[in-house]
N, C-alpha and C positions, 0 to 999 in steps of 0.2 A: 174672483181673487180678492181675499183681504186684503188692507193696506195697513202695514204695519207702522206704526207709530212711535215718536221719542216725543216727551213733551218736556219743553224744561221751562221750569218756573213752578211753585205750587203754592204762590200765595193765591190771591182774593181773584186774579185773572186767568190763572191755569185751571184754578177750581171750576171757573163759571167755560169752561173750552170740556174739561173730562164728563162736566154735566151734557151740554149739547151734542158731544159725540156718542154719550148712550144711546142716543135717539138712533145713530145713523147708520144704517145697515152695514154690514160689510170693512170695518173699522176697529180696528183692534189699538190699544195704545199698550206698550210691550215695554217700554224704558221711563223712567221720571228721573228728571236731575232737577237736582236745588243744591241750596249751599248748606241749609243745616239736615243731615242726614236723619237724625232722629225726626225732625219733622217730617219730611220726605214720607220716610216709611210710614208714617200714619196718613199720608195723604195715599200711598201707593196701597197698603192693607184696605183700604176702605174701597179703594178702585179696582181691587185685584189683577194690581201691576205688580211682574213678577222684579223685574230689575228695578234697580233705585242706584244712584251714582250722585256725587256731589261736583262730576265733572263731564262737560258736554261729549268732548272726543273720547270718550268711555263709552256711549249711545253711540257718535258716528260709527263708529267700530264693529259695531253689532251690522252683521251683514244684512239679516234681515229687515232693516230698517230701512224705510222707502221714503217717511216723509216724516218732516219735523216740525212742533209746532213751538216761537218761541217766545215767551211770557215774562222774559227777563227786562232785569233795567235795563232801559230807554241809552244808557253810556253805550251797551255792549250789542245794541242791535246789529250795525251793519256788519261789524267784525263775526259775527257770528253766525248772520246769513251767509257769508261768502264762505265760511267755514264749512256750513252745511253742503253750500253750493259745490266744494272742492273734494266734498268724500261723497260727492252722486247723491245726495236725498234732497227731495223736493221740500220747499221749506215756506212756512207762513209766520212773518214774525209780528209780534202786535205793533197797532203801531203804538208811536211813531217809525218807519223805517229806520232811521239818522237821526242823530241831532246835530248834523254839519249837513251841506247841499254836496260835501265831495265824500260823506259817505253813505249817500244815497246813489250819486253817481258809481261810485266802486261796486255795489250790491248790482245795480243796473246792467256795467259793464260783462261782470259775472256771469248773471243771467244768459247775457245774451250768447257769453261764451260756453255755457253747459245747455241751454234750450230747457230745463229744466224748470218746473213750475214753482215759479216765486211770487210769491203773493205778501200783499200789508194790510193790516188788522184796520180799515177803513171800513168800520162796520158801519156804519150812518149810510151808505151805499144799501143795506143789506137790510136795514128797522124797517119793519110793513111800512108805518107810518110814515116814510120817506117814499118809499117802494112807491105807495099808493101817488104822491105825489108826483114820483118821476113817471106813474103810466101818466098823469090828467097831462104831464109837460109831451110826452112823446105822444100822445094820441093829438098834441094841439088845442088843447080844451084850457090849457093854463099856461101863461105863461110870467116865470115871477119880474116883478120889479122892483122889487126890494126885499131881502132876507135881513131879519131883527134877531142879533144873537144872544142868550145869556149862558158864558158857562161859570157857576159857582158852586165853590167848595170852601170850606170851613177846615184851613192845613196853615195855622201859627204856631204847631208843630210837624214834624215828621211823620208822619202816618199813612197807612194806605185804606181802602176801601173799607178794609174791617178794622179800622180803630189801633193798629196794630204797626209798632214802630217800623220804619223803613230804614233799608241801609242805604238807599238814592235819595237823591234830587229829584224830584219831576220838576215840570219845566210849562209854563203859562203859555211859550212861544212854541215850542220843540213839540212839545203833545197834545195840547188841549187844542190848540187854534188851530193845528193839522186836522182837526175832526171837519171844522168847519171851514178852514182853505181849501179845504179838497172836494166839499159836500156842494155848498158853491158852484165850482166850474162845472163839478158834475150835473148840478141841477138845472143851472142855466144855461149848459150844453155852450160853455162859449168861454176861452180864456181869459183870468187876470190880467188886464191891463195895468190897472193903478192898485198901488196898492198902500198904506197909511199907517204908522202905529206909533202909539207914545204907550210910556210907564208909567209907574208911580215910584215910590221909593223903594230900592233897594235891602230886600231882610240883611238883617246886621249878620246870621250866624246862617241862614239857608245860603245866603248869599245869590239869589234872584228875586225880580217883581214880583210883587204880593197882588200887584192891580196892573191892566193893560185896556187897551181900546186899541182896535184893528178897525180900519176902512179899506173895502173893496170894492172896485169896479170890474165889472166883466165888460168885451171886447162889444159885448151887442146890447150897453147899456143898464142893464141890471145892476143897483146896488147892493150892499150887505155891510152892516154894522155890527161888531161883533163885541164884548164885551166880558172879562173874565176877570175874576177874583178869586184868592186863598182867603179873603178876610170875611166873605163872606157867612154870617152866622146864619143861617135861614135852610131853606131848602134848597138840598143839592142837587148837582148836575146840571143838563143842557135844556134849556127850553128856546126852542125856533120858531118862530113868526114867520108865517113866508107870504109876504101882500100881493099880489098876482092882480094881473086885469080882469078877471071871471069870479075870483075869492079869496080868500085869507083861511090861513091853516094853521093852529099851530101843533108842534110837535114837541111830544116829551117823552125821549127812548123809543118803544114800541106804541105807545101811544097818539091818536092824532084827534082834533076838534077842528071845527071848525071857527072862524070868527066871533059866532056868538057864544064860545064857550060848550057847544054841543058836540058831542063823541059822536065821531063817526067810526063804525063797523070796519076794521083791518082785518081781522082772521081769517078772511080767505084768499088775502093778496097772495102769500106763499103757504109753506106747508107747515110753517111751526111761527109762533108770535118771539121768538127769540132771537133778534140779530146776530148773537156770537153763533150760537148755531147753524144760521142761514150762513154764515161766512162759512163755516167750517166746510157746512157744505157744500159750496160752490169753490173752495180748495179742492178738496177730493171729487167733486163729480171733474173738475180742471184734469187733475193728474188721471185717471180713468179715460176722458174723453180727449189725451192727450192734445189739449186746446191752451189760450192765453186765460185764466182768471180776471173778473172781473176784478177791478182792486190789484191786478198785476202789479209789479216793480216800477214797469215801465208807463205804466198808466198812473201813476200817484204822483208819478217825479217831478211834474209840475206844482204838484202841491209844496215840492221842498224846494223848488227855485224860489217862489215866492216868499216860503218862511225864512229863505238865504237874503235876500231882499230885505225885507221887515228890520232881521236883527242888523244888517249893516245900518240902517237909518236910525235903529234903537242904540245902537254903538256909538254912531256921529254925535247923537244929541247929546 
């Protein structure tokens, strides 16, 4: 049985989702929504999607639509999974889930009332180069003691992945430190106890931190330091340190080294070196195997209590 598809979003994230689903047997994507239709349609012409809409319950509507993948600003997630969740299609929305802890709980609640497979784009779950890391933790061969986080991006404007104006916000707390609040518990297999954050100043016109620092304790001692900037000119993205009692790792996307800088062999952790991919696929082998996803609703939500935490103490200050 194919699984039929709506995907909405077609900027720089829904692109890097249509790519990793070529790969994947058995998966058809049949609807695209975005907001500017003329762009749509060249993203839909290139993918040989026959539907294009500029509005979501346009897709719900389409019966044949089993499952939905969603790529949209980080405002409109939860409302929008629950959306999915109420016209019967299974749905994965990137993360962040929310950018509130009670509208990750409403998605959750959802869930639980359609048994429907809901899943969040907590790909770092899903990078070989973690992957690899979480067998050396689950076999017993490592275990961390402290995770060193850097996420930086170069955004003293609006912009997204490719250079290209945004009509959102992203968010230092809501998105980026969800990668690594969540990567964390997972990796050290043991809840957030404490947890720590201050800012920097306030952008005059984005109207959020430019700069932050996160401190985290897990339940069985493990720390993690995490550290994230928009002012950053240099090279982007996430680079992870993970210091263990057996070794040091570090990790950048799909890529992993060891402490002294030497590349260790990931390509045959999974079946493809592409985390959006392996997420995709562990969405649909979900809904097929009609099983819980790794990266579930209900499995992340810890990651949003915490980030509910964070910003009350970021608010106090």
């Amino acid at each position: 049985m194919t699984i039929k598809v709506a995907l909405a979003g077609a900027g720089a994230f829904g692109i890097k989702h249509l790519d990793g689903i070529q790969n994947i047997d058995g998966v058809e994507v049949i609807s695209l929504i975005s907001r500017d239709l003329a762009k749509t349609q060249e993203v839909a012409d290139k993918y040989g999607i026959k539907h294009v809409t500029t509005d979501l319950a346009d897709a719900l509507a389409i019966k044949e639509v089993d499952a939905v993948i969603l790529c949209t600003p980080t405002q409109m997630h939860a409302e929008q999974t629950i959306a999915c969740l109420k016209a019967g299609k299974h749905v994965q929305v990137e993360i962040p889930l929310a950018d509130s802890l009670k509208g990750a709980e409403d998605v959750v609640a959802m869930q639980k009332q359609t048994g429907l497979v809901a899943m969040c784009g907590h790909t770092r779950r899903f990078n070989p180069s973690h992957q690899y890391v979480h067998h050396k933790i689950q076999a017993g061969e490592f275990n961390i003691q402290q995770m060193d986080v850097q996420t930086y991006f170069f955004r003293r404007t609006n912009t997204n992945a490719l250079g290209q104006a945004r009509s959102w916000t992203d968010h230092l707390l809501w998105h980026h430190a969800a990668h690594t609040v969540d990567l964390f518990a997972y990796q050290a297999n043991s809840p957030i106890v404490q947890a720590n954050a201050i800012q920097g100043p306030i952008h005059p016109t984005l109207g959020i931190a430019m700069d932050m620092s996160i401190q985290l304790k897990a339940a069985n001692g493990a720390i993690c330091t995490l550290s994230l900037s928009f002012n950053n000119d240099g090279p982007l993205g996430t680079y992870f340190r993970y210091i263990g009692d057996t070794a040091t790792y570090l990790a950048r996307y799909d890529d992993l080294f060891n402490g002294k800088d030497e590349k260790i062999d990931v390509s045959q952790v999974d079946v493809s070196m592409n985390g959006i991919e392996l997420q995709d696929r562990e969405f649909f082998a979900a809904i097929q195997e009609g099983r819980e996803p790794n990266a579930s609703v209900g499995r992340v939500l810890a990651c949003y209590q915490v980030l509910h935490q964070l910003e009350q103490q970021l608010n106090a200050a």
